[in-house]
C-alpha positions, 0 to 999 in steps of 0.5 A: 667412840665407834659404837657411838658414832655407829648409833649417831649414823643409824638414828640419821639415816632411820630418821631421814628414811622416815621423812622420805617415805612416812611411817614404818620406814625403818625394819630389822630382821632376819633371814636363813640363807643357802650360799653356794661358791663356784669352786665348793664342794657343797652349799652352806646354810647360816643365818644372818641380819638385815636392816631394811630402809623404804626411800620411797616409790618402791626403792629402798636400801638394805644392809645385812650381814651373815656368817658363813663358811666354805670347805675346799678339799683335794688330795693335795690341799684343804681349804677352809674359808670363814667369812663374814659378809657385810653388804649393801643393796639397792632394791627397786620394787617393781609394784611397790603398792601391791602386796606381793611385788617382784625386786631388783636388788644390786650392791657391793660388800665388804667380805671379812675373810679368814683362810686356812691353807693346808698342804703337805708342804703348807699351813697357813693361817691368812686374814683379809678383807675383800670387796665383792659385788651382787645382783639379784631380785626376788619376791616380797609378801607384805601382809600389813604396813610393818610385815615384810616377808622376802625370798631372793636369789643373789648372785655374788662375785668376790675373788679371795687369794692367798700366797700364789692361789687365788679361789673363786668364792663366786657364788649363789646365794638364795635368802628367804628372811622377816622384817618388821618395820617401825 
């Protein structure tokens, strides 16, 4: 049922995103991203999905997904932090008829998160969701009408707790992907 319904909503929104802004409204692609947390020890490279939406006068929505993990390490604790991103944007072209235009892009997200806690004392195994926010803007290449090539920084702000310890999974996420339109 819930697949079904999934594939009802995208036919709707591809087909209005098509009557808004003309042909080749609609792209699917992928991209590599680099994401670093304030409080990791390293940054992590992953790959994920986007799916991208023209509305029109160079505005347009965006949903992607990725899948990433974090490791937060002392002598006292290991922290290890699965997550899976789902976020939606918002991005405004700033010359939308050029062939390389600067954007702007903002949302919020949902952060599906698994947390594994270790101490000497502890070990726990916590899962949740969280609701986090981003900005950011970037540079898009379009080559031809159904091309797009992208490269952004994204600011992100999401805050994770288990037990009493809240972790800081603030971060910077720098994404360069393809997207083909139909």
């Amino acid at each position: 049922m819930r697949q079904a319904l999934c594939i009802a909503v995208a036919i709707l929104v591809g087909g209005t995103a098509s009557t808004l802004a003309g042909a080749n409204a609609v792209g699917v692609g992928a991209h590599v991203a680099d994401f670093k947390a304030s409080d990791a020890q390293e940054g992590k490279t992953f790959i994920g999905g986007q799916l991208r939406l023209k509305l029109g006068g160079g505005l347009g929505l965006e949903a992607s997904i990725d899948y990433r993990e974090d490791r937060y390490e002392s002598a006292e604790q290991q922290v290890m932090l699965k997550s899976v991103p789902l976020l939606f944007s918002l991005t405004a072209e700033l010359l939308p008829r050029s062939p390389i235009t600067p954007y702007l892009l903002g949302g919020g997200g949902f952060y599906f998160t698994k947390i594994r806690l270790k101490t000497d004392f502890v070990d726990i195994d916590d899962s949740q969701t969280k609701f986090g926010y981003h900005l950011g803007g970037g540079v898009l290449v379009k080559p031809g009408s159904r091309i797009g090539i992208h490269a952004d920084y994204r600011y992100t702000a999401v805050s994770i707790k288990i037990s009493d310890l809240k972790f800081d999974a603030n971060g910077r996420m720098i994404t360069a992907g393809l997207t083909v339109y139909f």
